[in-house]
N, CA, C and O atoms as a printed pandas DataFrame, in Angstrom:
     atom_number atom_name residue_name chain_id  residue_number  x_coord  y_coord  z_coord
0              1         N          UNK        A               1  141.557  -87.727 -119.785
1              2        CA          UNK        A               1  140.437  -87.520 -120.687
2              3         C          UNK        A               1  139.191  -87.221 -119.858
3              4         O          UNK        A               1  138.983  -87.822 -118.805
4              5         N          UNK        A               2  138.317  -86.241 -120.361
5              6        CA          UNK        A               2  137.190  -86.042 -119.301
6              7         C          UNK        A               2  136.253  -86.151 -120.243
7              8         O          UNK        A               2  136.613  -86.205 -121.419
8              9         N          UNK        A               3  134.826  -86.207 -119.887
9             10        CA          UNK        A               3  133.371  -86.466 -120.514
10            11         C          UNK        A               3  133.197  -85.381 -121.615
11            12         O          UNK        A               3  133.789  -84.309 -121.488
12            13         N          UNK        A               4  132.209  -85.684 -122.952
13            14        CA          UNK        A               4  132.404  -85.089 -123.904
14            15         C          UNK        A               4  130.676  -84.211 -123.607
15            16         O          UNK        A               4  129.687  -84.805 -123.178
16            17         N          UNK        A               5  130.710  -83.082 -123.884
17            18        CA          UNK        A               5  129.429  -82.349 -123.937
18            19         C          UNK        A               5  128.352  -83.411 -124.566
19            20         O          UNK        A               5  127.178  -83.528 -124.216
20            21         N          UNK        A               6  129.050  -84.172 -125.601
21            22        CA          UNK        A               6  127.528  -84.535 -126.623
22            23         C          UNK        A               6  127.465  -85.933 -125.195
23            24         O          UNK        A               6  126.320  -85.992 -124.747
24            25         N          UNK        A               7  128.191  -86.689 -124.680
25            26        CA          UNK        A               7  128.351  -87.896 -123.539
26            27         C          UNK        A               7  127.441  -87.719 -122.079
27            28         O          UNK        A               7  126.868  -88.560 -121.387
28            29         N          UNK        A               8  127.618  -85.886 -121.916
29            30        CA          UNK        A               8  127.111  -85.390 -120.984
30            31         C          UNK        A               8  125.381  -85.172 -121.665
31            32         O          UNK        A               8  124.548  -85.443 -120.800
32            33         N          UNK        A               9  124.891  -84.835 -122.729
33            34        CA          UNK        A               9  123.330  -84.234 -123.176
34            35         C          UNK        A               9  122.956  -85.812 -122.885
35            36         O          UNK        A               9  122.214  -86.050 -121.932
36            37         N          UNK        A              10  123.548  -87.084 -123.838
37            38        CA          UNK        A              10  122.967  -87.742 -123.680
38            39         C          UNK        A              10  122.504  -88.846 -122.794
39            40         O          UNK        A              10  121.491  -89.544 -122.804
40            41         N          UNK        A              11  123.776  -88.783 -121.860
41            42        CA          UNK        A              11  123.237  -89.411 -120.227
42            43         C          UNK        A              11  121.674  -88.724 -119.823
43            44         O          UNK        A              11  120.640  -89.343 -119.574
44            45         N          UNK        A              12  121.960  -86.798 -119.861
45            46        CA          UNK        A              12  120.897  -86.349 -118.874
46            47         C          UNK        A              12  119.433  -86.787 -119.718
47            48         O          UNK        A              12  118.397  -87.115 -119.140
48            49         N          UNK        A              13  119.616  -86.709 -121.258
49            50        CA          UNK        A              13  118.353  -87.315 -121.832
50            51         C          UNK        A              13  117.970  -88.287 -121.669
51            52         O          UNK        A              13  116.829  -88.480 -122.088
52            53         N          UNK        A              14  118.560  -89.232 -121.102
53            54        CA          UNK        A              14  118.309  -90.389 -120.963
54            55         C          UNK        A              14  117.328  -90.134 -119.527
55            56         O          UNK        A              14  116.240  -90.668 -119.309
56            57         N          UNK        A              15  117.792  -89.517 -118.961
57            58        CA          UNK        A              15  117.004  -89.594 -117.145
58            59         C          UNK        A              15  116.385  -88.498 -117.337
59            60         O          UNK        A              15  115.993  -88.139 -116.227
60            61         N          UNK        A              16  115.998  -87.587 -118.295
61            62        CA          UNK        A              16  115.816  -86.791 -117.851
62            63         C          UNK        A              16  114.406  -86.800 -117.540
63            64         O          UNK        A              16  114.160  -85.643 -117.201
64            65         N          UNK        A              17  113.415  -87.442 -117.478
65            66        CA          UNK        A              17  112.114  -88.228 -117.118
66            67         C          UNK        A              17  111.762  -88.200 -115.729
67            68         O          UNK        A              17  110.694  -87.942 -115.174
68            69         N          UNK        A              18  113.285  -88.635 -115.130
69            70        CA          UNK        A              18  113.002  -88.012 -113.174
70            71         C          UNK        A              18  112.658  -86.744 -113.114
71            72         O          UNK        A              18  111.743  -86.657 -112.295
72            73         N          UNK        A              19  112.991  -85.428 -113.682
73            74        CA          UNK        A              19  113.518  -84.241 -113.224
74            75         C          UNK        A              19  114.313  -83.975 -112.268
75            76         O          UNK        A              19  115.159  -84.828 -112.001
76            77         N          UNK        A              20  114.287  -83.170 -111.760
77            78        CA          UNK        A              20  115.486  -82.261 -110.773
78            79         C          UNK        A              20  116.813  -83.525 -110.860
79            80         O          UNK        A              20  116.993  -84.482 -110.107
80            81         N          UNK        A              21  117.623  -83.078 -112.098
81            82        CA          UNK        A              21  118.613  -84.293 -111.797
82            83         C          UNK        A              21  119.807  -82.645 -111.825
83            84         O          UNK        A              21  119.635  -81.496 -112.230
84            85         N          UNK        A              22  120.817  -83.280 -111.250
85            86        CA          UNK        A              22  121.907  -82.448 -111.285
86            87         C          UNK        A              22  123.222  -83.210 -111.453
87            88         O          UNK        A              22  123.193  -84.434 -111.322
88            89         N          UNK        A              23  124.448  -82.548 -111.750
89            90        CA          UNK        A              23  125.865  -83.345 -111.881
90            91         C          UNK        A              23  127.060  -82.778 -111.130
91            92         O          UNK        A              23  127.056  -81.742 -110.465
92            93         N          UNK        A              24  127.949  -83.494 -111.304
93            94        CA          UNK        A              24  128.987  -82.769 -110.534
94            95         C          UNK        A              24  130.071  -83.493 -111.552
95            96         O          UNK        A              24  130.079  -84.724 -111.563
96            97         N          UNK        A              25  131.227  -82.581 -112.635
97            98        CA          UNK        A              25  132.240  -83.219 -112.857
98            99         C          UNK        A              25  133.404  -83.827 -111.373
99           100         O          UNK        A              25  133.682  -83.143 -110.388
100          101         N          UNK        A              26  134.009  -85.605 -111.717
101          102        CA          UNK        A              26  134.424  -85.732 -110.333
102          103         C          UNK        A              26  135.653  -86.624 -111.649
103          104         O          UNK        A              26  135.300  -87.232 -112.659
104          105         N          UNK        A              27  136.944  -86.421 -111.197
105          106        CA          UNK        A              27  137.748  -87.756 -111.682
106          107         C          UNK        A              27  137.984  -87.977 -112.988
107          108         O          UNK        A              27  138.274  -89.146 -113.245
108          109         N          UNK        A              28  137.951  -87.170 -113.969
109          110        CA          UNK        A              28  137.381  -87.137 -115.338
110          111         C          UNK        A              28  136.251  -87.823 -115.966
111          112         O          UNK        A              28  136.123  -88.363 -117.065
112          113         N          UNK        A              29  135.440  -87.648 -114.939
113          114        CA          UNK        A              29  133.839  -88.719 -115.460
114          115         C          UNK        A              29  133.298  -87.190 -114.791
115          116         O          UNK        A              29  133.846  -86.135 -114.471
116          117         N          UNK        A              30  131.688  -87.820 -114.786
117          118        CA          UNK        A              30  130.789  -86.817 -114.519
118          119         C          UNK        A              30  129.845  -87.587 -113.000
119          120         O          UNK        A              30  130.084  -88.783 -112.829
120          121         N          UNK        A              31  129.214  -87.164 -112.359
121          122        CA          UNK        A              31  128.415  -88.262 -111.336
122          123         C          UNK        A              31  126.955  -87.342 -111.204
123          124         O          UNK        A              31  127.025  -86.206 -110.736
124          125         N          UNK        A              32  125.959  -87.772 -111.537
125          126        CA          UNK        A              32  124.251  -87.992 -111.724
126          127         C          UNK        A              32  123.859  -88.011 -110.592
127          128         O          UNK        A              32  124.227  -88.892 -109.815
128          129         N          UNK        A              33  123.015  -87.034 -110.239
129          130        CA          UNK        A              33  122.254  -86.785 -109.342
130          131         C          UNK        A              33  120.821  -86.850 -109.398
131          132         O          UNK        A              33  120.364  -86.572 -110.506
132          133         N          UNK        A              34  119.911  -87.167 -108.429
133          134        CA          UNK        A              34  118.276  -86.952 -108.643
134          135         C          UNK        A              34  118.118  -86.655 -107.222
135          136         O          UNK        A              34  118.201  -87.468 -106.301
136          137         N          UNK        A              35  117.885  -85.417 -107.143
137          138        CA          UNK        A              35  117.214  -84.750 -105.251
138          139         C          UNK        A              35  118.187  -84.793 -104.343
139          140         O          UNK        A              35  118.033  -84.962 -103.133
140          141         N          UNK        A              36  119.785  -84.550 -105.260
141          142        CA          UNK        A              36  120.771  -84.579 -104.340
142          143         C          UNK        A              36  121.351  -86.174 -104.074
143          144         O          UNK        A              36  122.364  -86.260 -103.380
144          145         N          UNK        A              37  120.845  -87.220 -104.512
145          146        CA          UNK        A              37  121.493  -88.371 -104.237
146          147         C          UNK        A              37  122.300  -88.771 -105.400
147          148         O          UNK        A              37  121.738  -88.532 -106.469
148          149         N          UNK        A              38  123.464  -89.314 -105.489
149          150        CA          UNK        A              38  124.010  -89.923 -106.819
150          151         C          UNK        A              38  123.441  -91.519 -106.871
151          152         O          UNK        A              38  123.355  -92.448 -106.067
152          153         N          UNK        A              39  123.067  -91.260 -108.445
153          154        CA          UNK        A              39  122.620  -92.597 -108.423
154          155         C          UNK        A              39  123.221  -93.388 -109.602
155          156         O          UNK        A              39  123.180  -94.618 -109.632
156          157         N          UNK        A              40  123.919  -92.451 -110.815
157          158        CA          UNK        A              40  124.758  -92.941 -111.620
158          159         C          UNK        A              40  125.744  -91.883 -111.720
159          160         O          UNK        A              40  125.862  -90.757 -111.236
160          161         N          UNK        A              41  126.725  -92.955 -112.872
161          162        CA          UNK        A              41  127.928  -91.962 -113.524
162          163         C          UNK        A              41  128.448  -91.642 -115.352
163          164         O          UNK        A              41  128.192  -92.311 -116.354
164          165         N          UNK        A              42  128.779  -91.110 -115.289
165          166        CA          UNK        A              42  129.674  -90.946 -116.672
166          167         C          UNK        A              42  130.765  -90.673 -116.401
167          168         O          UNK        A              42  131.420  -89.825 -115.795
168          169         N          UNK        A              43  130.958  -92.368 -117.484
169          170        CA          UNK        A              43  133.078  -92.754 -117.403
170          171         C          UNK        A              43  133.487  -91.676 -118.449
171          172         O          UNK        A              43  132.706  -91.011 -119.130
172          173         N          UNK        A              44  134.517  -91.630 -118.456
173          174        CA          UNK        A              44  135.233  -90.386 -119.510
174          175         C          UNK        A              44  135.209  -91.546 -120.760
175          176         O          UNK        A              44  135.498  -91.041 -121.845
176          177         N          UNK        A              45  134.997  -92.609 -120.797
177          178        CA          UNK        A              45  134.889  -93.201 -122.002
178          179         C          UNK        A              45  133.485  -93.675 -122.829
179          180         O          UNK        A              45  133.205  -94.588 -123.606
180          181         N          UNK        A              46  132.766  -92.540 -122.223
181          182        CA          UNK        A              46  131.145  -92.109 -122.131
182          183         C          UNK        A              46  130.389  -93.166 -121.895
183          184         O          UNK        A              46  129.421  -93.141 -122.655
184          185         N          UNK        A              47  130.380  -94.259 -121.059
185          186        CA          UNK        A              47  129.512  -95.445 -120.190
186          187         C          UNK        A              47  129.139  -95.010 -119.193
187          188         O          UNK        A              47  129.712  -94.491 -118.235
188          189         N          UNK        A              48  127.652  -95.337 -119.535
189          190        CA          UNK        A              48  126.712  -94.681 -118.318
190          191         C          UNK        A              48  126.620  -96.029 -117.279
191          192         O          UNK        A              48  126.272  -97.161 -117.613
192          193         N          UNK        A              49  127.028  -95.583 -115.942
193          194        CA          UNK        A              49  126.503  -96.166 -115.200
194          195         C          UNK        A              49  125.487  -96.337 -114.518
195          196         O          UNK        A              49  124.613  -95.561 -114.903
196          197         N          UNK        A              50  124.928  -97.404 -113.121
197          198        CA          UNK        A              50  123.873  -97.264 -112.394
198          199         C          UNK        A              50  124.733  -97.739 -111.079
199          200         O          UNK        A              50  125.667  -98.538 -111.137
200          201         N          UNK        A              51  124.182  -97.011 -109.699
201          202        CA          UNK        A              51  124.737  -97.308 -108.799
202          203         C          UNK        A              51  123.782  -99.037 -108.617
203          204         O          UNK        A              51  122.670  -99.288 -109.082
204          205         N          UNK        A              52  124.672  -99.963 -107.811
205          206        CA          UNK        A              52  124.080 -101.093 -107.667
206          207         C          UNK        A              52  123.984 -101.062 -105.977
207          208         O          UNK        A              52  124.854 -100.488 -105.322
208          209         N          UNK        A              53  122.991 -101.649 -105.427
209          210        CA          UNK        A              53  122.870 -101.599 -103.781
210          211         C          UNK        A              53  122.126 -102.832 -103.639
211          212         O          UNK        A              53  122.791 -103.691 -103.060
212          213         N          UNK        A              54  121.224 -103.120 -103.900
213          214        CA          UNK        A              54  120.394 -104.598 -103.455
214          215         C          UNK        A              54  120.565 -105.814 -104.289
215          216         O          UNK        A              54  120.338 -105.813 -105.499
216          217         N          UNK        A              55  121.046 -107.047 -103.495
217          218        CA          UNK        A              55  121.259 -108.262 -104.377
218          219         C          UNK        A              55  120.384 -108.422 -105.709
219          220         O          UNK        A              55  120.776 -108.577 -106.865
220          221         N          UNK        A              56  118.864 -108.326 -105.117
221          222        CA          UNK        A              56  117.869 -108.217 -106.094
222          223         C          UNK        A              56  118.173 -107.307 -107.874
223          224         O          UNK        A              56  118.034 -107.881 -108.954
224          225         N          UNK        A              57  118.594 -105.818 -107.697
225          226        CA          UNK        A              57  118.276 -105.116 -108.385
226          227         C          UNK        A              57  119.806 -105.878 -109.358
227          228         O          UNK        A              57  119.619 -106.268 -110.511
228          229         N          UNK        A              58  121.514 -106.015 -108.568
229          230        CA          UNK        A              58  121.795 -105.964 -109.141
230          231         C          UNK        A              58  121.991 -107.319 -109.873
231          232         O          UNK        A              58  122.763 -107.511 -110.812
232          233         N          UNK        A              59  121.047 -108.362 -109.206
233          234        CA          UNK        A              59  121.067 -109.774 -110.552
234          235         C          UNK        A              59  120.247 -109.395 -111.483
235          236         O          UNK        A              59  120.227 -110.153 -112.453
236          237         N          UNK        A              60  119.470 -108.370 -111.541
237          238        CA          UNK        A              60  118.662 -107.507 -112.444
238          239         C          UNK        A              60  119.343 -107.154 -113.776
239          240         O          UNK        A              60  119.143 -107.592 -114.908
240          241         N          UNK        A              61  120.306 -106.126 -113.259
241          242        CA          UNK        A              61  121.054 -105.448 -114.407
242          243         C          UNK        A              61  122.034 -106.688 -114.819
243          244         O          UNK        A              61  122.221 -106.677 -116.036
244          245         N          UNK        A              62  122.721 -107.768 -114.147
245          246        CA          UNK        A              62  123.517 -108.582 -114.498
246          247         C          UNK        A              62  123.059 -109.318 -115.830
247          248         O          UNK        A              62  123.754 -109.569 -116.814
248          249         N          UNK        A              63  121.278 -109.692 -115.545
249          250        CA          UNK        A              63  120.667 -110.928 -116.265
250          251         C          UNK        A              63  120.664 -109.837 -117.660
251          252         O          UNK        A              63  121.148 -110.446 -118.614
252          253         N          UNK        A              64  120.303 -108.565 -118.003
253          254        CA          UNK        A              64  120.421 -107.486 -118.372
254          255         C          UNK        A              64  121.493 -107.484 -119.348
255          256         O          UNK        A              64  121.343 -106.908 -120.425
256          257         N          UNK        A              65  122.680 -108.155 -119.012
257          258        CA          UNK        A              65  123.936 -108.132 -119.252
258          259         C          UNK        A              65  124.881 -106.564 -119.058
259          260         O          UNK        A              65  125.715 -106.021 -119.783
260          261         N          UNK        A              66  124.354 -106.237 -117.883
261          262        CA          UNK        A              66  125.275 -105.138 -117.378
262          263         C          UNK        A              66  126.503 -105.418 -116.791
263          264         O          UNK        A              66  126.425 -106.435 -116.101
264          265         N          UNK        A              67  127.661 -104.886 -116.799
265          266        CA          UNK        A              67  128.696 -105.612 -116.061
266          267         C          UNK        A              67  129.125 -104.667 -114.691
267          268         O          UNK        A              67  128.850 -103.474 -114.558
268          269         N          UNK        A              68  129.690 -105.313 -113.948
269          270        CA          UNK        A              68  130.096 -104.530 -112.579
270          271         C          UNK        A              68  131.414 -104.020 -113.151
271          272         O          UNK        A              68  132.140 -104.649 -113.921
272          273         N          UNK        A              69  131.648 -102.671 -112.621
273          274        CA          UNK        A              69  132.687 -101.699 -113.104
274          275         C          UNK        A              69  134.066 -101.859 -112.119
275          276         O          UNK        A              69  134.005 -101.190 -111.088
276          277         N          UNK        A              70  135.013 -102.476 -112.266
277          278        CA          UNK        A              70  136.457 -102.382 -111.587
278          279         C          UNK        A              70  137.095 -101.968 -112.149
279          280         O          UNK        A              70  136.861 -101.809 -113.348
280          281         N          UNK        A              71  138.138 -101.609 -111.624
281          282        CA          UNK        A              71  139.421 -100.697 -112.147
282          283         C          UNK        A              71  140.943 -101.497 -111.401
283          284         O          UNK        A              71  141.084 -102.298 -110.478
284          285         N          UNK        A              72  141.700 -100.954 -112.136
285          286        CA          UNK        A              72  143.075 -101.603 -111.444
286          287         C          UNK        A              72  144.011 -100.384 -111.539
287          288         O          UNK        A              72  144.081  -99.549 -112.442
288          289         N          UNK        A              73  144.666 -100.471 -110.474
289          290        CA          UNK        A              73  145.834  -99.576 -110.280
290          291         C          UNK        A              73  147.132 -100.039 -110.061
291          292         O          UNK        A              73  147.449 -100.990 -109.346
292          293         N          UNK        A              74  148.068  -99.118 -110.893
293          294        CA          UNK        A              74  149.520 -100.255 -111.284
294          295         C          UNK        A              74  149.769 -100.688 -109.751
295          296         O          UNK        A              74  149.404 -100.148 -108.706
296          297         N          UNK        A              75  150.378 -101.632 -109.944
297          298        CA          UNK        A              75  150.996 -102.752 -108.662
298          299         C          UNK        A              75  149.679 -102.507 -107.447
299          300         O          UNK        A              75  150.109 -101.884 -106.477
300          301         N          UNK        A              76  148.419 -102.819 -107.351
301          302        CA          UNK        A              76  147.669 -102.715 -106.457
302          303         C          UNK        A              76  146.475 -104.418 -107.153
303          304         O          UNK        A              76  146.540 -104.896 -108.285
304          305         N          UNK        A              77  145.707 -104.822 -106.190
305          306        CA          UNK        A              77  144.564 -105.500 -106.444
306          307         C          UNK        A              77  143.618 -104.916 -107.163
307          308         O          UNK        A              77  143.565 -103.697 -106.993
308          309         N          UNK        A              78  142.710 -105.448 -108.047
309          310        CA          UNK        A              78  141.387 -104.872 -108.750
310          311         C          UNK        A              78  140.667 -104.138 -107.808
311          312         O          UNK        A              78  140.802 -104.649 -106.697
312          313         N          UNK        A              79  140.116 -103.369 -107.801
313          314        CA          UNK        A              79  138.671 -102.436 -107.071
314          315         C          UNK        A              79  137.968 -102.730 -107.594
315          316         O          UNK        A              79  138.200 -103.024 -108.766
316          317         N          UNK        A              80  136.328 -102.871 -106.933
317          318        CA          UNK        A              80  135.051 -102.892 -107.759
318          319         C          UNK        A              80  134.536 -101.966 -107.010
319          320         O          UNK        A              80  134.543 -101.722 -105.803
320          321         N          UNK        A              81  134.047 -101.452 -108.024
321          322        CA          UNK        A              81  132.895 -100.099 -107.494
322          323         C          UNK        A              81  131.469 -100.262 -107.603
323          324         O          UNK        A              81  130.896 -100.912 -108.477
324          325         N          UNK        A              82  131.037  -99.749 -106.837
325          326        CA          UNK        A              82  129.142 -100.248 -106.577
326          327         C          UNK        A              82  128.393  -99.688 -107.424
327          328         O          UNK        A              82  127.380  -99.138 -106.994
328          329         N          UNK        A              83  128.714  -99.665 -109.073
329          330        CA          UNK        A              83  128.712  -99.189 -110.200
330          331         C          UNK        A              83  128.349 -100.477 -111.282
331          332         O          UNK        A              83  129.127 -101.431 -111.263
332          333         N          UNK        A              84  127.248 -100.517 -112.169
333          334        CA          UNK        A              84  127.628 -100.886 -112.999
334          335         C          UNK        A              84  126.581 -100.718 -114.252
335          336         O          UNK        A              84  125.512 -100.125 -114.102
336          337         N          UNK        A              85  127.128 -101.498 -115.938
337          338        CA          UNK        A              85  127.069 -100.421 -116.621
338          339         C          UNK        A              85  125.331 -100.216 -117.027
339          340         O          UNK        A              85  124.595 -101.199 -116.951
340          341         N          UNK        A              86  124.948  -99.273 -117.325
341          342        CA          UNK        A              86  123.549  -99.707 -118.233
342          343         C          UNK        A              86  123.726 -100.287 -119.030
343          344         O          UNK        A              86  124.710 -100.252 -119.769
344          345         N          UNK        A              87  122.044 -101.548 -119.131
345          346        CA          UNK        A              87  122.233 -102.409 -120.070
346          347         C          UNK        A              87  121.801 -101.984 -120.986
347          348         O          UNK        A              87  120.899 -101.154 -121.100
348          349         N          UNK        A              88  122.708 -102.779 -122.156
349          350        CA          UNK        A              88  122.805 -101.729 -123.784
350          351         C          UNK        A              88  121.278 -101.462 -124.270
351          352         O          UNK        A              88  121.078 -100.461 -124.959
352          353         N          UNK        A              89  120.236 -102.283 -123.953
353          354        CA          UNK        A              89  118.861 -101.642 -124.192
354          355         C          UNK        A              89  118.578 -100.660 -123.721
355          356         O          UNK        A              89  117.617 -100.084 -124.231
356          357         N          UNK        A              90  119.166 -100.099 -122.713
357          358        CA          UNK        A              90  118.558  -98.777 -122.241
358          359         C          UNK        A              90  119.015  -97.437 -122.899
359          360         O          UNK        A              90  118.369  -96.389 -122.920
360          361         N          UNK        A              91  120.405  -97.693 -123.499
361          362        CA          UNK        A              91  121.315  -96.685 -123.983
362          363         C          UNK        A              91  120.406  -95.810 -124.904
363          364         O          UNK        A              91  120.656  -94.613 -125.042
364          365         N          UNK        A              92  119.171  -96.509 -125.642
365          366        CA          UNK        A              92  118.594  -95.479 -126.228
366          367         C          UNK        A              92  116.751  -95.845 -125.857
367          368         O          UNK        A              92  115.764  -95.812 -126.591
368          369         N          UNK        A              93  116.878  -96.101 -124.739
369          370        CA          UNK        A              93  115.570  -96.281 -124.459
370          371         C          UNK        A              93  115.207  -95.878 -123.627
371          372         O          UNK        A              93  115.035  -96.749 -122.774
372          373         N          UNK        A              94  114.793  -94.380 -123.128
373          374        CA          UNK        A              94  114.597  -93.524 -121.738
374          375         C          UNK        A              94  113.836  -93.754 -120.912
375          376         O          UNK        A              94  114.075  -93.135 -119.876
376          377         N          UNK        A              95  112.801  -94.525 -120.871
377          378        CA          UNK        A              95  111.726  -95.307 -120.297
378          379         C          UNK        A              95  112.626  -96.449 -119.831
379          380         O          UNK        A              95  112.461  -96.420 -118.612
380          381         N          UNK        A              96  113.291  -97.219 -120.036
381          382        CA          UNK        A              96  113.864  -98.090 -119.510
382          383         C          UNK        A              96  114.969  -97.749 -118.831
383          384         O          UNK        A              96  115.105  -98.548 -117.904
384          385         N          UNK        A              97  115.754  -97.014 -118.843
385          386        CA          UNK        A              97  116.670  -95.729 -118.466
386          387         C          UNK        A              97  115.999  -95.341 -117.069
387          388         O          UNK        A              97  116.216  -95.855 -115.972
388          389         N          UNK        A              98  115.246  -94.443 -117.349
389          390        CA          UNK        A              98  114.654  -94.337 -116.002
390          391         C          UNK        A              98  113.819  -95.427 -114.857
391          392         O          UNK        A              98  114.099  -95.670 -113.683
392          393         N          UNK        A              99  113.050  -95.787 -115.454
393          394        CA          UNK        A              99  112.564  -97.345 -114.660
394          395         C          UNK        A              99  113.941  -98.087 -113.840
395          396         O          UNK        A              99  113.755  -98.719 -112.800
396          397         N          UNK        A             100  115.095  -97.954 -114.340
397          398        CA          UNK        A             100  116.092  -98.615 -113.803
398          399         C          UNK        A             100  116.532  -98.054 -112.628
399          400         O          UNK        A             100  116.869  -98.558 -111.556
400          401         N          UNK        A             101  116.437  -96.399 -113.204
401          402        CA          UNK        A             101  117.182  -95.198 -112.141
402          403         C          UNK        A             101  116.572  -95.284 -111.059
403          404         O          UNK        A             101  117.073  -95.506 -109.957
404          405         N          UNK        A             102  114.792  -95.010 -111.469
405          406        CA          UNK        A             102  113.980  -95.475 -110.293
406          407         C          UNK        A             102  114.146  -96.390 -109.189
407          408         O          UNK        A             102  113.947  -96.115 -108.006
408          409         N          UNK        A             103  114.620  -97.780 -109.780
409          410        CA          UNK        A             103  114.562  -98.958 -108.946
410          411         C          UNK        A             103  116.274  -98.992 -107.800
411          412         O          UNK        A             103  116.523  -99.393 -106.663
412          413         N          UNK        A             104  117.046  -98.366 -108.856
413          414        CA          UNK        A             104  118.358  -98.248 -107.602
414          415         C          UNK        A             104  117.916  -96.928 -106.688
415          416         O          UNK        A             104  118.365  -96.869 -105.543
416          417         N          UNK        A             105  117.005  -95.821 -107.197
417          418        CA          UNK        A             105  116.511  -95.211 -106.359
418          419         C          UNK        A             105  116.098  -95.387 -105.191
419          420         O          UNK        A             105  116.665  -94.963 -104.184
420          421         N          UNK        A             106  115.047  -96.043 -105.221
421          422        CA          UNK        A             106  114.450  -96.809 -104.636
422          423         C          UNK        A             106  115.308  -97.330 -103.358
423          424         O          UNK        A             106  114.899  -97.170 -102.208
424          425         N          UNK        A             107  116.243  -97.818 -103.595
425          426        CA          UNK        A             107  117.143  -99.147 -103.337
426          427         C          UNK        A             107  117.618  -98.024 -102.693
427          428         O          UNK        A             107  117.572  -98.344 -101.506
428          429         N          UNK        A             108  118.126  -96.695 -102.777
429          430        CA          UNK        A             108  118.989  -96.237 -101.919
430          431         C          UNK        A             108  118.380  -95.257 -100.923
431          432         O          UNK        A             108  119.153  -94.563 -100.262
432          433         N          UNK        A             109  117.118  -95.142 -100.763
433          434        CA          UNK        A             109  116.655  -94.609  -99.656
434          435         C          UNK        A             109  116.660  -95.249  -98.542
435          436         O          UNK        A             109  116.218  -94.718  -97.523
């Protein structure tokens, strides 16, 4: 299953407040760019992510109630990915959306 056009408008509306954002379909998700860095994703089950990097930001999104994104693969251990999800206030709140993007931004320079 891969990302749905209407999954894809409304991630970029959501950020689209940074400008210069760009994407790359990867995996059947999509991955979010701002100035060439990825800083989130879209799951094919249209959950927007935020990349997580500093203890700080991500007890942030946790308290938030964002969850950290793992996956499992048959007969293997869980993976966690340095992913996790936006918190459901932001899903329609672009100001908070971006303020977030900003701050893992931030976090990844």
């Amino acid at each position: 299953m891969s990302v749905s056009e209407e999954d894809i408008a409304h991630a970029l509306d959501l950020f689209s407040d940074l400008g210069d954002l760009s994407t790359r379909r990867m995996m059947g998700g999509l991955c979010i760019y701002h100035r060439g860095t990825i800083f989130a994703l879209l799951r094919s089950d249209g959950a927007v992510l935020l990349k997580g990097v500093s203890p700080e930001f991500i007890a942030k999104l946790e308290e938030m109630g964002a969850e950290h994104w793992t996956y499992q693969r048959a007969a293997q251990k869980p993976s966690a990915m340095p992913y996790w999800t936006l918190p459901e206030a932001a899903l329609d709140e672009p100001a908070l959306a971006c303020d977030l993007a900003r701050e893992t931004l931030s976090d990844l320079e």
